[in-house]
ZAMIMI-984382 format. One record per residue (C-alpha): residue in three letters; x, y negated, z negated. Coordinates in steps of 0.25 Angstrom, whole numbers, plus 5000, padded with zeros to 4 digits. Layout:
residues N
R  code    c1    c2    c3
R   ALA     X     Y     Z
...
This chain:
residues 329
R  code    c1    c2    c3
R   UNK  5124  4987  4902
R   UNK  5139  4991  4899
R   UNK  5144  5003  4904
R   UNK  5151  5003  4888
R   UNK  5135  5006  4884
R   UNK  5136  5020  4892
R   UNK  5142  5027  4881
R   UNK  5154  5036  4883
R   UNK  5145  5048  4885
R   UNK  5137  5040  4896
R   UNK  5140  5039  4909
R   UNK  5136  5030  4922
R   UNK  5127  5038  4928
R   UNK  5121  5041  4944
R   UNK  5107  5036  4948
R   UNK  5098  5039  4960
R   UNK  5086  5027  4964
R   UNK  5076  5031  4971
R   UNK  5064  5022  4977
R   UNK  5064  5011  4987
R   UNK  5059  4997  4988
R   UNK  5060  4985  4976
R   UNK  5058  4997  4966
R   UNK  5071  5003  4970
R   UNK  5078  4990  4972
R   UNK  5076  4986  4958
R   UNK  5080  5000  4952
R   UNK  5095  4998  4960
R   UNK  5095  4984  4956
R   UNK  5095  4990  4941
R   UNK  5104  5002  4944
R   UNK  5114  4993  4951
R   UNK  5117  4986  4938
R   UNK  5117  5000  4929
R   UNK  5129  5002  4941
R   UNK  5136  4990  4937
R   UNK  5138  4994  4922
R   UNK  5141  5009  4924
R   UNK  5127  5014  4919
R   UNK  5128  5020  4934
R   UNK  5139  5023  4941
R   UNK  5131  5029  4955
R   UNK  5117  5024  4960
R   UNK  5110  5028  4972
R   UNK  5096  5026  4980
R   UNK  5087  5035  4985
R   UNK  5078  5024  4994
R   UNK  5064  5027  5000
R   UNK  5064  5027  5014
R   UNK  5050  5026  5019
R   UNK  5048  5012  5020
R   UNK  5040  5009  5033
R   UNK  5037  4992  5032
R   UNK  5044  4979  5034
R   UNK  5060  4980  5039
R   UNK  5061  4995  5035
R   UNK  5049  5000  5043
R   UNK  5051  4992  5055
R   UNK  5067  4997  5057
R   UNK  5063  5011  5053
R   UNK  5053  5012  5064
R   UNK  5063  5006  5072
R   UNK  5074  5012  5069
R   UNK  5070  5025  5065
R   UNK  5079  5025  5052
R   UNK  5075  5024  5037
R   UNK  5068  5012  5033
R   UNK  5079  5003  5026
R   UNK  5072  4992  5017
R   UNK  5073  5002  5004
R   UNK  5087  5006  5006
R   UNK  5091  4992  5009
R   UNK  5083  4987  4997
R   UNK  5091  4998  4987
R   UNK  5105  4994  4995
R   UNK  5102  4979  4990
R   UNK  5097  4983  4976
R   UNK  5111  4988  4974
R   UNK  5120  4977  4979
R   UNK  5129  4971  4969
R   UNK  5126  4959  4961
R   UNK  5141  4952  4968
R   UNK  5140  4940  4978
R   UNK  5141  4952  4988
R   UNK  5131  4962  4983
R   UNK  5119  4950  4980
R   UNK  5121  4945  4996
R   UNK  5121  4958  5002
R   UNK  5109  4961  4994
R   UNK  5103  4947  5000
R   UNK  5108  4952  5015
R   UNK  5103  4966  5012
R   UNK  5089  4963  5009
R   UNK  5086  4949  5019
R   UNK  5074  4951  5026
R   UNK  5073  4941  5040
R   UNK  5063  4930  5041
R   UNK  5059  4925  5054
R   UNK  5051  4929  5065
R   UNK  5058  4937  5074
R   UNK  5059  4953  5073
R   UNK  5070  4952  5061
R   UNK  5058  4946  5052
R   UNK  5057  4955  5041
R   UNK  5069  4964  5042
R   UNK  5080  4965  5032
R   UNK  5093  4963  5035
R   UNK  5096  4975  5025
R   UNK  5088  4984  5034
R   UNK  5094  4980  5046
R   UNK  5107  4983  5041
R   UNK  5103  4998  5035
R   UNK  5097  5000  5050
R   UNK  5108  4995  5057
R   UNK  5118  5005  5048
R   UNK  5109  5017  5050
R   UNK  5110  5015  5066
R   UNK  5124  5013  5064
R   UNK  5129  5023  5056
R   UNK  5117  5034  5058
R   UNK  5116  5038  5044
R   UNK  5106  5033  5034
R   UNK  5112  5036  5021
R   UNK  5129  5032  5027
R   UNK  5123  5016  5031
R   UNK  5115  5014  5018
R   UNK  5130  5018  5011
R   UNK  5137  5007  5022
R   UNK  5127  4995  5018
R   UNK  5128  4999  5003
R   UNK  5143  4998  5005
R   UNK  5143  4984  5011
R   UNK  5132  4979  5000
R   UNK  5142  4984  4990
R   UNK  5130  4991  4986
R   UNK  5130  4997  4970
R   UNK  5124  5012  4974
R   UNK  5120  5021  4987
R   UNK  5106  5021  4993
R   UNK  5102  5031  5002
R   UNK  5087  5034  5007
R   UNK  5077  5042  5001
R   UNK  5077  5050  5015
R   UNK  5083  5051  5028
R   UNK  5072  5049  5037
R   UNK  5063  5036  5036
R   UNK  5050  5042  5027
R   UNK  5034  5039  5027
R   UNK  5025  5038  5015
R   UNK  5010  5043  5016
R   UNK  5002  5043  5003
R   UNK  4988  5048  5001
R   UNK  4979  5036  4998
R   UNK  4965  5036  4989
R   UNK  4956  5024  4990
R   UNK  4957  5020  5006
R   UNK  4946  5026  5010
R   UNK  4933  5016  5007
R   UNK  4923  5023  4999
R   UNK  4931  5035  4996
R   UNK  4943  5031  4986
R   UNK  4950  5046  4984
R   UNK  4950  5048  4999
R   UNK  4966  5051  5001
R   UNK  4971  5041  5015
R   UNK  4987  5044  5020
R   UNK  4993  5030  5019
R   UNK  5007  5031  5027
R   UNK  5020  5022  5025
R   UNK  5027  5015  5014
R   UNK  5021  5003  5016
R   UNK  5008  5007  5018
R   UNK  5007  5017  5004
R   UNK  5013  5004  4995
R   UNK  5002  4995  5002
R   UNK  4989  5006  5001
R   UNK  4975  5002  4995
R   UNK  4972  5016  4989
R   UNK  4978  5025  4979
R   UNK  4991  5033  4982
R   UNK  4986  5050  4978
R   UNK  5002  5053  4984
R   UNK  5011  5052  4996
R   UNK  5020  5059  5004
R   UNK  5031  5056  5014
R   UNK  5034  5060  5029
R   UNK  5044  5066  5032
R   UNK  5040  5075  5020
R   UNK  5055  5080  5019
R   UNK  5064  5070  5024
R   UNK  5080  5073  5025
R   UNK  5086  5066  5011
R   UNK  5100  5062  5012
R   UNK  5109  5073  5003
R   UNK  5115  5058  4997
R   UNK  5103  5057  4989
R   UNK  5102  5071  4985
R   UNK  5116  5070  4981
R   UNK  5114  5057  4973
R   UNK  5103  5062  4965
R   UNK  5107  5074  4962
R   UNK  5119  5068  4956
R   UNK  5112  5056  4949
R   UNK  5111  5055  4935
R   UNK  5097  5047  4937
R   UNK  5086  5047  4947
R   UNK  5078  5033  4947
R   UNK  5064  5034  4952
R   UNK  5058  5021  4955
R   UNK  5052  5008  4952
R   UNK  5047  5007  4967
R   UNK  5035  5008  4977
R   UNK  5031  5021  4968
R   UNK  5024  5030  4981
R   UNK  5032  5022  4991
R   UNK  5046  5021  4986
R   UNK  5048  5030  4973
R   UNK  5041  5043  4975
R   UNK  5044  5044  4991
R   UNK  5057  5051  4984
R   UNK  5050  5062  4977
R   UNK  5044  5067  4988
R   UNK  5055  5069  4998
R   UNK  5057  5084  4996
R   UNK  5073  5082  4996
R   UNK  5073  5070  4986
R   UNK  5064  5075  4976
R   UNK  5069  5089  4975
R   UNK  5084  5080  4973
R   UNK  5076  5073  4963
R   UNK  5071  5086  4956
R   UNK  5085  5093  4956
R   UNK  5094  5080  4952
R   UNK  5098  5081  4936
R   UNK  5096  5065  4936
R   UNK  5087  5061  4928
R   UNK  5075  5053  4935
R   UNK  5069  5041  4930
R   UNK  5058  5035  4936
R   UNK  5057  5019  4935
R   UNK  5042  5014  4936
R   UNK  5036  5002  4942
R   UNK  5031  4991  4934
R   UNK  5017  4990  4940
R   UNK  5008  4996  4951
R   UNK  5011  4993  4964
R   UNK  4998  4987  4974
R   UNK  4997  4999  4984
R   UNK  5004  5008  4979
R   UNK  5002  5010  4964
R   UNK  4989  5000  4961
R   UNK  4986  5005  4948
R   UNK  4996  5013  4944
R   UNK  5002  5013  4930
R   UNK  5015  5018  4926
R   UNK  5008  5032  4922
R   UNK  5003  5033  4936
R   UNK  5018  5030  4943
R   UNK  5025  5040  4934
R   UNK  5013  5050  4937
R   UNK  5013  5047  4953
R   UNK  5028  5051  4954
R   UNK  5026  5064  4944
R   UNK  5015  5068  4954
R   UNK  5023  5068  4967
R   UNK  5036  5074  4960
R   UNK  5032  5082  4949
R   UNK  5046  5088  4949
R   UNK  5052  5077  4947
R   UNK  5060  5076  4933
R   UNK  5059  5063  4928
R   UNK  5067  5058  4915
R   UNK  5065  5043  4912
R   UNK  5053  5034  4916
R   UNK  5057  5021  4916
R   UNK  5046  5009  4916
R   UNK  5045  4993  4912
R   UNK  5040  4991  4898
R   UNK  5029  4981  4901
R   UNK  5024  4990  4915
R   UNK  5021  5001  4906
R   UNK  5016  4993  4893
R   UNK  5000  4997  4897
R   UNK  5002  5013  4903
R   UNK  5013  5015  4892
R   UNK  5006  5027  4887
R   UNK  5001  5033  4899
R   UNK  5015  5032  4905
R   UNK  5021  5037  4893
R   UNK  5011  5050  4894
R   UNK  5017  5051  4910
R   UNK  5032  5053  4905
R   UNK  5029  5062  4895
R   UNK  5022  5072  4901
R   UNK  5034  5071  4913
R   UNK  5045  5073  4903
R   UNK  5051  5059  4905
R   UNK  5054  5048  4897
R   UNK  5049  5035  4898
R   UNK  5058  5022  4897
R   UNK  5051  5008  4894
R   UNK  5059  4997  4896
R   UNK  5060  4981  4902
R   UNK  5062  4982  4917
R   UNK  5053  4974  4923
R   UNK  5057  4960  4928
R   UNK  5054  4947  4920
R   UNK  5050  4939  4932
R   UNK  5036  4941  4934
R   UNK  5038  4951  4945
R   UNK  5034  4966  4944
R   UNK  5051  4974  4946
R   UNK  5059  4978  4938
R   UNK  5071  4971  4934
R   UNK  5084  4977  4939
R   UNK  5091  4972  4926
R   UNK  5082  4976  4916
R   UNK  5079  4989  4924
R   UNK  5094  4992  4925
R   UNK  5094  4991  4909
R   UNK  5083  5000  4908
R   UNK  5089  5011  4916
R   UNK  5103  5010  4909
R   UNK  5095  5014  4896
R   UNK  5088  5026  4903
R   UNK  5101  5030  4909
R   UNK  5109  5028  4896
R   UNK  5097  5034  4889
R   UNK  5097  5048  4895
């Protein structure tokens, strides 16, 4: 889209992401582009920081520091699409093969590590690597200490489906056999970095989500700090939903049930725009519709989902979408 489409009483506006993993990813992918035609002139990403598997959880119980594999994951999403942006993406996100005690890690991750012990500061080193990728926005972690999910579990008890189990760890809530009732995080009230106060307080747009929806989108309601931020900030928040259940996580959840999860854990949250795929929706329309009603919200359908088969959104299609909720508010 031009940046002549804006209008002259429209301006390029600021945006906040927050989530973590692929979901996140593909939401910067899309923003990136709105960055090349002026719909956004500043972008920043507020990353989950309480991923305790593979590389990530094995240099954080090393090293002590936040686990990077998120944060790396949003740093690649916002490389240029240049000869130089597309190989640092490829360097950035190679994961060793092998046998030897580098299989597995990311060469991303080693790098973030590495900057952390050099220069002492988590939020100065994620600015130095976005420098050298060239990197098209500013990601800074959810929190400044690494953080633990526990989520109370019906339906892993045999013979006694609405007994409550405590399932701790990222990696072990997204994988759960029973029912997610709610989660909480530990450190309850962790230190949040004044940059992402800052940056949301002076964004235009908060987006919230797609992603791992109790392990990478709603972590960021309940840190007391961020959500409050979230509260105050005039932006207006739209919320981006997944195109389908996740195993584990979400099994049987329809759109309703997402948009209803998030209301429940931060009911004093302001939400503005939902944003889901046309053909995700087609069968729970009705029921989602009744959702973002009775939250005040409007509800955006639109084409996002990839072409291919796979179940993500398209960055492209998902970069048209939000330029029309953008330029439509």
């Amino acid at each position: 889209m031009s940046s002549d489409l804006l209008g002259t009483d429209q301006r390029a506006q600021a945006v906040v992401a927050l989530g973590g993993g692929h979901g996140l990813h593909a939401s910067l992918s899309a923003l990136r582009q709105l960055l090349d035609d002026l719909t956004v002139d500043e972008l920043t990403a507020v990353v989950t920081v309480a991923d305790n598997g593979g590389s990530s959880g094995r240099l954080r119980g090393e090293f002590g520091v936040l686990p990077p594999g998120d944060l790396r994951m949003a740093l690649a999403a916002l490389c240029g699409d240049d000869e130089w942006g597309a190989t640092w993406a490829q360097v950035l996100q190679h994961r060793f093969a092998g046998d030897g005690e580098m299989r597995g890690h990311v060469v991303g991750n080693l790098l973030i590590v590495g900057l952390w012990e050099l220069l002492g500061d988590h939020v100065d080193a994620l600015d130095w690597v976005g420098r050298l990728l060239g990197a098209k926005g500013r990601v800074l972690p959810m929190a400044m200490t690494p953080m633990d999910i526990t989520a109370r579990v019906r339906g892993l008890v045999p013979g006694e489906p609405d007994v409550l189990t405590t399932v701790r760890g990222q990696v072990e809530v997204a994988t759960t056999d029973g029912v997610i009732a709610e989660i909480a995080l530990e450190p309850a009230d962790p230190e949040v970095s004044p940059a992402v106060v800052d940056a949301i307080a002076a964004a235009d747009w908060v987006v919230l989500g797609p992603g791992s929806w109790f392990s990478s989108v709603l972590p960021h309601l309940l840190v007391p700090r961020l959500r409050e931020a979230l509260v105050a900030t005039p932006a207006r928040v739209v919320v981006v939903l997944n195109l389908e259940e996740q195993a584990g996580e979400t099994g049987g959840f329809g759109p309703a049930d997402h948009l209803a999860v998030l209301v429940e854990h931060a009911p004093d949250l302001a939400i503005d725009v939902v944003l889901a795929d046309r053909t995700s929706v087609a069968d729970g329309l009705g029921e989602l519709e009744e959702v973002v009603a009775a939250i005040g919200a409007r509800l955006v359908v639109d084409d996002v989902a990839a072409g291919d088969g796979s179940v993500r959104h398209d960055p492209a299609k998902l970069a048209a979408a939000y330029a029309r909720v953008f330029e439509g508010c």
